[in-house]
C-alpha positions as a Markdown table, in Angstrom:
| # | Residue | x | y | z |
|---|---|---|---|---|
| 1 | Unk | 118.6 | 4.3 | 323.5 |
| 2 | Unk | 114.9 | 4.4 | 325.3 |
| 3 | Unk | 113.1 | 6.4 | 323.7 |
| 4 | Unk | 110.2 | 8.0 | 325.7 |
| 5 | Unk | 106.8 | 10.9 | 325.7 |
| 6 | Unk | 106.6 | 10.1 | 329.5 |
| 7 | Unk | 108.0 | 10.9 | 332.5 |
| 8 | Unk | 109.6 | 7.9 | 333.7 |
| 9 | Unk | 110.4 | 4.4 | 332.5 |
| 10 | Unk | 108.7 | 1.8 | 334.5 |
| 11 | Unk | 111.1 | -0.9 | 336.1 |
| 12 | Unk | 113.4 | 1.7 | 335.4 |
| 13 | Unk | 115.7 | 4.0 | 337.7 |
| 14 | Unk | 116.9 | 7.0 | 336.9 |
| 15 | Unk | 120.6 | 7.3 | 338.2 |
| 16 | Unk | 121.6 | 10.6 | 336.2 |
| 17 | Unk | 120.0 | 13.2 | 335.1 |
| 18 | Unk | 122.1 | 15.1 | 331.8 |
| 19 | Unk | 119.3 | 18.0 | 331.2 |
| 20 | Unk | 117.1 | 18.6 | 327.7 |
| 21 | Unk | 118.4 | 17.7 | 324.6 |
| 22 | Unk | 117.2 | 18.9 | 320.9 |
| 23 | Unk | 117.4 | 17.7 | 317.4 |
| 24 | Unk | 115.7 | 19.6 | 314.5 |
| 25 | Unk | 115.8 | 20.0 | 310.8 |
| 26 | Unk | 114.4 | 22.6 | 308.5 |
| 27 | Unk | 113.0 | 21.3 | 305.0 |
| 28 | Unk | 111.1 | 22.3 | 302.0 |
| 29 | Unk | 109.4 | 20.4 | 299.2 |
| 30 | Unk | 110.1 | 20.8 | 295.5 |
| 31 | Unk | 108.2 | 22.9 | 293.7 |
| 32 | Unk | 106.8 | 20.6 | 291.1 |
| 33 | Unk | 105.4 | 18.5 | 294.5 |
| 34 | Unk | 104.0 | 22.1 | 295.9 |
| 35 | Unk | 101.8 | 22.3 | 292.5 |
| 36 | Unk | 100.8 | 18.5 | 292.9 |
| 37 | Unk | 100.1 | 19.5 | 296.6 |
| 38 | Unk | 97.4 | 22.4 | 295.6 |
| 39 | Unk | 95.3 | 20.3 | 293.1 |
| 40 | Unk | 95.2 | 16.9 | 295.7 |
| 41 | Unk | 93.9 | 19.8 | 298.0 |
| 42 | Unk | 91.4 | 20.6 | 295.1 |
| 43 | Unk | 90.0 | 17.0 | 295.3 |
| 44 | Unk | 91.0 | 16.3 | 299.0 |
| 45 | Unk | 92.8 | 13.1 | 300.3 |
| 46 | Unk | 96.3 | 12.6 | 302.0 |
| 47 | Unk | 99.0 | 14.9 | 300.3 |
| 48 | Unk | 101.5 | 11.6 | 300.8 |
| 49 | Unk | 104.5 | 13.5 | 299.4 |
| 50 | Unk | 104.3 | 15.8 | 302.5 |
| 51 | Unk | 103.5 | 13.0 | 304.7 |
| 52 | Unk | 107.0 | 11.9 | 303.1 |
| 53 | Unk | 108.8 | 14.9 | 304.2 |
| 54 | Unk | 107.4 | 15.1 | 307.4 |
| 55 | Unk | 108.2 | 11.3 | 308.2 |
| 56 | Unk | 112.0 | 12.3 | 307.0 |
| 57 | Unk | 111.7 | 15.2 | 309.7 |
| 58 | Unk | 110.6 | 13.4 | 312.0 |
| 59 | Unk | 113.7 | 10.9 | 311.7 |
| 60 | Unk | 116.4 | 13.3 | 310.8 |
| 61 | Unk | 115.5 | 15.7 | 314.1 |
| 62 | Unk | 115.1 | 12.6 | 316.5 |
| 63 | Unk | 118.7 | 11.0 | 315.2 |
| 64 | Unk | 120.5 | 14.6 | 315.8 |
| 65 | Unk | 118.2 | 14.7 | 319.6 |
| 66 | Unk | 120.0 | 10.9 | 320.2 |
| 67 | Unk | 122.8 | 12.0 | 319.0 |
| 68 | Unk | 123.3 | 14.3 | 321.6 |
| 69 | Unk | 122.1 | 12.3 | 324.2 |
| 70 | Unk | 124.6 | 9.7 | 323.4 |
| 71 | Unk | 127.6 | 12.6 | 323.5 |
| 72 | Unk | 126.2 | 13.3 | 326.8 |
| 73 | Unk | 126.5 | 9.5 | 328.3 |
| 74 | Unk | 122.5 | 9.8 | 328.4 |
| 75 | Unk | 121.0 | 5.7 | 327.6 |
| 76 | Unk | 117.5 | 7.0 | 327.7 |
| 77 | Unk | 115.5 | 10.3 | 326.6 |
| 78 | Unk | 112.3 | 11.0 | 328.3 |
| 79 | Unk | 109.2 | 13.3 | 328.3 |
| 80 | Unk | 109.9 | 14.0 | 324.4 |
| 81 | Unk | 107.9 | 16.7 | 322.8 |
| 82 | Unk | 107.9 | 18.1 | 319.1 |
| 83 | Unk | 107.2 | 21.3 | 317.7 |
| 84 | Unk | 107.4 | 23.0 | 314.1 |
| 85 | Unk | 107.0 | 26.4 | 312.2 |
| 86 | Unk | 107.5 | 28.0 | 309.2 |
| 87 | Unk | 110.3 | 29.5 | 308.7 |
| 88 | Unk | 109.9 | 30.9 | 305.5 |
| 89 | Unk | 107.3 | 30.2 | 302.5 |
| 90 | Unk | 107.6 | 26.9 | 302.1 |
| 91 | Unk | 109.7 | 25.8 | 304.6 |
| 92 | Unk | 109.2 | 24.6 | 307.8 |
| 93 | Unk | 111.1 | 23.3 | 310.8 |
| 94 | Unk | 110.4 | 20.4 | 312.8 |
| 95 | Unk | 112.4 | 20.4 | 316.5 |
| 96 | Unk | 112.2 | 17.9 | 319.1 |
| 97 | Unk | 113.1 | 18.1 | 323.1 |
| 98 | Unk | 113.7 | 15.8 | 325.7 |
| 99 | Unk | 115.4 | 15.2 | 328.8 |
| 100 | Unk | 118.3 | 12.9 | 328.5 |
| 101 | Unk | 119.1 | 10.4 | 332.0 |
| 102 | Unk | 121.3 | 7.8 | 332.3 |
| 103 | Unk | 118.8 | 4.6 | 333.6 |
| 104 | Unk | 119.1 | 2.0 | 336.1 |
């Protein structure tokens, strides 16, 4: 599966076009990592526990987005785009779009 942020794969041909496709997960992190969180924010520097779960998002969205692709008969997904929000204290969701085409 091609995996793409742009509009079109170069040396590539679109043949078929199977519309957007999404994949997205909604996490939160453990409460004894939230207090860990607050006092690396005290002292600044990377909270890498958060750079964890984002990572995870990341991975766990984009599988489900493939995954539909795939269902679809899609071999490439272009012009991806991600978003998040909070969907409650402490949690947040990660989504990600594309379009999914079939390439030549």
């Amino acid at each position: 599966m091609i995996l793409t942020n742009v509009e079109h794969v170069p040396g590539k041909e679109i043949i078929e076009h199977f519309g957007i496709v999404t994949g997205s997960t909604v996490q939160a992190k453990h409460i004894g990592k939230d207090f860990m969180a607050a006092l690396k924010n005290i002292v600044g520097g990377e909270l890498k526990s958060y750079t964890d779960l984002l990572n995870d998002a990341r991975e766990t969205s984009i599988a489900r987005m493939v995954a539909e692709a795939e269902e679809k008969g899609a071999n490439a997904v272009i012009n991806i785009r991600f978003a998040t929000s909070a969907i409650a204290s402490g949690a947040s969701e990660l989504y990600v779009y594309g379009t999914a085409v079939k390439l030549r």
